[in-house]
N, C-alpha and C positions, 0 to 999 in steps of 0.2 A: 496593535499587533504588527508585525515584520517577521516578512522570511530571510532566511540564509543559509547558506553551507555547513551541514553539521561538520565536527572536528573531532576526533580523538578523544577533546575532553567533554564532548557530549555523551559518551558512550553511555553513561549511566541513568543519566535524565532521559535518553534514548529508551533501554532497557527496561526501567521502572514505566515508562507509558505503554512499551511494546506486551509487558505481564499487565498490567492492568486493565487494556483495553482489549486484549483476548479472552483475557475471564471475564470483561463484564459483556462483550459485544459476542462471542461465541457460547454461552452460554445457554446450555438446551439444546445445545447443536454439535458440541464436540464434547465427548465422556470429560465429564467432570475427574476424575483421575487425571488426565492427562492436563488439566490447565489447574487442578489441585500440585502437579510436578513443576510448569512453570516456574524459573528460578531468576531473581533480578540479578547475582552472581556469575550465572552462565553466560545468558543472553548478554551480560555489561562482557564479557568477555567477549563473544560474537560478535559483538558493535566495534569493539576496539579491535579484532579483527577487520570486518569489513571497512572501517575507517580510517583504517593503517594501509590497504591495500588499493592501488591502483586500479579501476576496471572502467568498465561502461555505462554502471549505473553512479546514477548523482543523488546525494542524500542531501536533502534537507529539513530544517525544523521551523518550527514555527514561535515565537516568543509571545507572549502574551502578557501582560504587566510583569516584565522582567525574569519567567520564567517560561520555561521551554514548554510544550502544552501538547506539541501532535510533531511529526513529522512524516516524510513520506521518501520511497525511495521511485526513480525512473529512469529509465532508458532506453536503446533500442529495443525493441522487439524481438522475446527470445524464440517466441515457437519456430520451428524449422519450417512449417508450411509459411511463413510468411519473411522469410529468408530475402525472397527475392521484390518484395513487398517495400518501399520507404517506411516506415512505420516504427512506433516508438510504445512503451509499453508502462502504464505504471503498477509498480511491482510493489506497491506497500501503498499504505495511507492509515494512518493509527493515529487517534486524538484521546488522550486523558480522557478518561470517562465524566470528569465532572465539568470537561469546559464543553460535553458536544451541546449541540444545537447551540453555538456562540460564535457558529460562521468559520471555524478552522479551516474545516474539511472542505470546504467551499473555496476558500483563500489558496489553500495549497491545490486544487485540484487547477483552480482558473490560471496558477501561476507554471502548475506541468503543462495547461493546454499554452498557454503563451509562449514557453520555449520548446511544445513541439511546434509552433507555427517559425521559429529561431532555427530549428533544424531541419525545418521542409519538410515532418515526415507527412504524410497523405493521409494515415489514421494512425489513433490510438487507441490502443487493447489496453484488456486486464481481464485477472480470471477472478472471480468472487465465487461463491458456498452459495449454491443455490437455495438454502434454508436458511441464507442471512439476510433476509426481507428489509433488515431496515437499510444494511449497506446496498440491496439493490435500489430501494425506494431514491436512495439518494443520486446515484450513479445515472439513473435515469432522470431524475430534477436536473443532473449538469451535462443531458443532452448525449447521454451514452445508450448503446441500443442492445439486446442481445443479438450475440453474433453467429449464433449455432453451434461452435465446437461446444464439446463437452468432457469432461476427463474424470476418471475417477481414481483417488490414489488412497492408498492404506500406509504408504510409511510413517507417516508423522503419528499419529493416533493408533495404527492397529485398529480403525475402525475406516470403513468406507467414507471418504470423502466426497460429496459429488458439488465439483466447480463448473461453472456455466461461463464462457465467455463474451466481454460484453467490448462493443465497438464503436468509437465518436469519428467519423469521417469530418477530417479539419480541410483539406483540397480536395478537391475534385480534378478529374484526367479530364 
């Protein structure tokens, strides 16, 4: 396996993991309507949006005998309370439902902790669905802690979201 910088012409192999590992990993947790909507057309759209466009998150994927298998997106730290905070955030991490438990999510996580220790940030956040037990079970295995905020949003679904924030202190002040 080997990580790298996803491209443009990832968008789709992007896409097709991004619908498949929300319906299989969200599943009993966000109305099935809404990941029955899920479209590999759109989302390959979005990817080559966000892929085509300049920002501060960094996307990468994961290759696995010559195909793409998970990817994950990071960067600074968006919350506004942590503005003034070094801190760096990962904002995705999605694996093919048929390669998890084959060490993906693990590779990509130790290689976001590696270059946030490359940017100095102090800690790293992420918000996870706090009734998605297995992405917390994991999140905690790689040494990540709950961090107290809590947020609850309804755009995406039309149904109450509740995400729990969870925090890896990489420096110490």
């Amino acid at each position: 396996m080997h990580i790298r910088h996803a491209t443009r012409k990832d968008a789709r192999h992007i896409a097709k993991i991004h619908v498949a590992a929300w319906r299989s990993g969200y599943k009993e947790i966000m109305p099935d309507e809404y990941l029955k909507s899920l479209s590999v057309k759109e989302k390959t759209a979005q990817w080559n949006r966000a892929l085509s466009t300049k920002g501060p998150g960094i996307n990468l994927v994961i290759v696995l005998n010559g195909s793409i298998s998970g990817f994950c997106v990071y960067g600074p730290a968006r919350d506004s309370d942590l503005a003034k905070e070094n801190a760096g955030e990962l904002v995705a991490l999605n694996i093919s439902p048929d390669c998890w438990g084959k060490g993906l999510g693990t590779a990509l996580t130790e290689h976001v902790i590696e270059s946030a220790h490359h940017y100095q940030w102090r800690s790293l956040y992420l918000w996870v669905l706090k009734e998605n037990v297995r992405a917390r079970r994991f999140y905690e295995y790689m040494a990540f802690s709950i961090e107290g905020r809590e947020k609850f949003d309804t755009k995406l679904t039309n149904r109450e979201l509740h995400e729990i924030r969870y925090v890896s202190r990489l420096f110490q002040i």
